[in-house]
C-alpha positions in Angstrom: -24.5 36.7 -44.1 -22.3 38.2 -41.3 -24.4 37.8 -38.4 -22.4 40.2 -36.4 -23.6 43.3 -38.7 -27.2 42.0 -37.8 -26.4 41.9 -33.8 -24.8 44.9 -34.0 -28.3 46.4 -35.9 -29.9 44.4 -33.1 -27.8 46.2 -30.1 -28.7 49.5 -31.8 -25.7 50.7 -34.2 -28.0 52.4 -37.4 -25.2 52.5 -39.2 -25.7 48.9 -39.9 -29.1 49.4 -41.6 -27.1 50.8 -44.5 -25.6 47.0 -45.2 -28.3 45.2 -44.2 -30.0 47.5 -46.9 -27.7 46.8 -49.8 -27.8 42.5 -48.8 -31.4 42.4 -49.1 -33.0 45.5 -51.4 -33.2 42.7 -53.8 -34.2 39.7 -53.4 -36.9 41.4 -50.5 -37.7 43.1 -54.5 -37.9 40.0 -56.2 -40.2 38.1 -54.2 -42.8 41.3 -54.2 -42.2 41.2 -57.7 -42.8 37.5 -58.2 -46.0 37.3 -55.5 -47.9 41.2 -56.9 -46.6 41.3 -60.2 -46.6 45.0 -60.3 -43.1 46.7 -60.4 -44.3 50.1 -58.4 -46.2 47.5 -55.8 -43.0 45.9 -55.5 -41.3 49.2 -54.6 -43.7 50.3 -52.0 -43.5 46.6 -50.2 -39.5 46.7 -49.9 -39.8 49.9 -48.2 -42.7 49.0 -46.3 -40.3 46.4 -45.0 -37.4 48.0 -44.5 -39.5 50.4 -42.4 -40.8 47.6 -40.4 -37.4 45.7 -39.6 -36.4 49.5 -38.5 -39.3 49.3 -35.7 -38.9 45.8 -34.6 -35.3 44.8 -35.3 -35.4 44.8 -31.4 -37.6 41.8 -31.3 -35.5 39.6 -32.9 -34.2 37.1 -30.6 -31.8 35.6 -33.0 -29.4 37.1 -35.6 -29.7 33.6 -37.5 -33.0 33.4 -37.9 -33.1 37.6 -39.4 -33.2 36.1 -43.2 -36.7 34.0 -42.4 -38.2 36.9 -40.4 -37.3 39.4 -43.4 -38.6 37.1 -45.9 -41.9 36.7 -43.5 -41.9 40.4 -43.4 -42.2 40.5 -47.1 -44.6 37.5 -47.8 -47.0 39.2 -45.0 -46.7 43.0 -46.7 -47.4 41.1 -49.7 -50.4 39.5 -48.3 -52.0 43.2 -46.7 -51.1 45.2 -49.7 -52.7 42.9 -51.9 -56.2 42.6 -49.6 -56.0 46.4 -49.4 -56.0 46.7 -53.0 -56.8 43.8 -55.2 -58.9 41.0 -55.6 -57.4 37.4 -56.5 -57.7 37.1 -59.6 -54.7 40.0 -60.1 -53.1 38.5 -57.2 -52.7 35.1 -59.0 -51.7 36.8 -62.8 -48.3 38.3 -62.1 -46.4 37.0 -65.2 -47.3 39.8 -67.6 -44.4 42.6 -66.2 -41.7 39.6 -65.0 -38.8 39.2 -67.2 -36.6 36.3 -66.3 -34.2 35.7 -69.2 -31.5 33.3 -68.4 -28.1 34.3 -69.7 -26.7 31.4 -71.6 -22.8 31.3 -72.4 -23.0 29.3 -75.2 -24.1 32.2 -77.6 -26.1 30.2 -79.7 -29.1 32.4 -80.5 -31.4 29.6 -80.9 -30.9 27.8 -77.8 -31.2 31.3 -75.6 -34.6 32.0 -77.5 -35.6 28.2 -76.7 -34.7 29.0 -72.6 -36.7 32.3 -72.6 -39.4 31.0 -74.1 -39.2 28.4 -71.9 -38.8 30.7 -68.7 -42.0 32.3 -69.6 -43.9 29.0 -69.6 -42.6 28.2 -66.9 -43.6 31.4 -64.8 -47.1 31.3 -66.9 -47.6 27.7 -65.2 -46.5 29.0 -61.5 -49.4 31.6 -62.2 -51.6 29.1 -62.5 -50.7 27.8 -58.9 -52.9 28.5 -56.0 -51.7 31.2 -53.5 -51.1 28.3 -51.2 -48.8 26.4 -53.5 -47.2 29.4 -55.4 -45.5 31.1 -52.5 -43.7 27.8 -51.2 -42.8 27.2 -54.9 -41.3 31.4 -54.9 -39.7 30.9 -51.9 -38.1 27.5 -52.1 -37.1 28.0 -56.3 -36.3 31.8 -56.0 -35.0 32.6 -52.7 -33.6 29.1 -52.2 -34.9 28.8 -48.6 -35.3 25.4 -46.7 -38.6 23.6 -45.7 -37.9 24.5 -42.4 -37.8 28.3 -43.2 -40.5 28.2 -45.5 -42.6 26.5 -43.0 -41.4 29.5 -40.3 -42.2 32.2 -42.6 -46.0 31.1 -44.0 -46.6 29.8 -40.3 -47.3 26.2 -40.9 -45.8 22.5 -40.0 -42.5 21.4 -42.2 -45.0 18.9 -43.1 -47.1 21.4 -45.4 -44.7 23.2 -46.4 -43.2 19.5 -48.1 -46.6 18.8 -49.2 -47.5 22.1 -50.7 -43.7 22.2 -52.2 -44.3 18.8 -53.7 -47.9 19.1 -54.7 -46.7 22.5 -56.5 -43.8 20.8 -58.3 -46.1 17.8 -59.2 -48.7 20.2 -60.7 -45.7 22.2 -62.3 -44.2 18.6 -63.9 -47.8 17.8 -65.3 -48.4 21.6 -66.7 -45.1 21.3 -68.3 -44.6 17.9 -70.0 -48.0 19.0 -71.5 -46.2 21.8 -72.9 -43.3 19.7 -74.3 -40.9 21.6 -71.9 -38.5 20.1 -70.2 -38.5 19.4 -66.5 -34.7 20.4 -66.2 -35.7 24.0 -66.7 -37.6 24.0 -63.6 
């Protein structure tokens, strides 16, 4: 990330927000997508957040730390959209509408059937985690963020976030070799 696009959003250059925009649109869309499970809810929270880094970019202190707060952004808007408008028991099914097929180079049909198949257990199993272990599991495995930034963004100690990283992988492991699928795929 060039940091200097970000202090120069910071110091009040709008032009900025364009490429800030086009960075993060994204992966600010997959994590909705992965934590509401609901393509349209997904939308709404990226702008929600892109409308929120407009009226606070001026509170961050620290153009290195502007990847955690967006991510915190988005985990929060997830968190009030969902209590506005849905109970947990949507909040914790959001495999139904995700899609993740992974492209496979070797072209051989069977194998790429075998990995989405495998993909879908895989997010069917991270459905199954607790709110408390499934976010650190999105955030760690999908947006390939640190302990450290994990433990900024859900507001506790780099200790929990490690234990609710590793509990959710050691559920994950268990769920898995259950289903005969193997722990590579993780």
């Amino acid at each position: 990330m060039n940091y200097e696009i970000i202090r120069n959003f910071i110091n009040g250059d709008k032009d900025e927000f364009r490429h800030i925009y086009e960075i993060y649109k994204d992966k600010i869309y997959r994590t909705a997508l992965l934590i509401l499970n609901n393509n349209t809810q997904a939308e709404d929270v990226v702008q929600e957040v892109f409308i929120k880094i407009i009226n606070n970019i001026h509170t961050l202190k620290n153009p290195e730390a502007f990847e955690a707060w967006i991510y915190k952004i988005t985990v929060n808007s997830c968190r009030s959209y969902f209590k506005k408008f849905y109970s947990i028991v949507e909040f914790l099914d959001f495999t139904s509408n995700l899609n993740f097929e992974k492209i496979d180079d070797s072209h051989d049909p069977e194998e790429y059937v075998s990995t989405v198949e495998n993909s879908n257990i895989i997010l069917s199993e991270i459905n199954n985690l607790s709110p408390k272990l499934k976010v650190p599991i999105i955030l760690f495995y999908y947006n390939d963020l640190s302990i450290k930034e994990i433990s900024r963004i859900l507001d506790i100690s780099e200790g929990t976030a490690k234990s609710r990283l590793h509990n959710g992988k050691k559920y994950l492991k268990k769920a898995l070799e259950k289903k005969e699928v193997a722990i590579n795929e993780i």
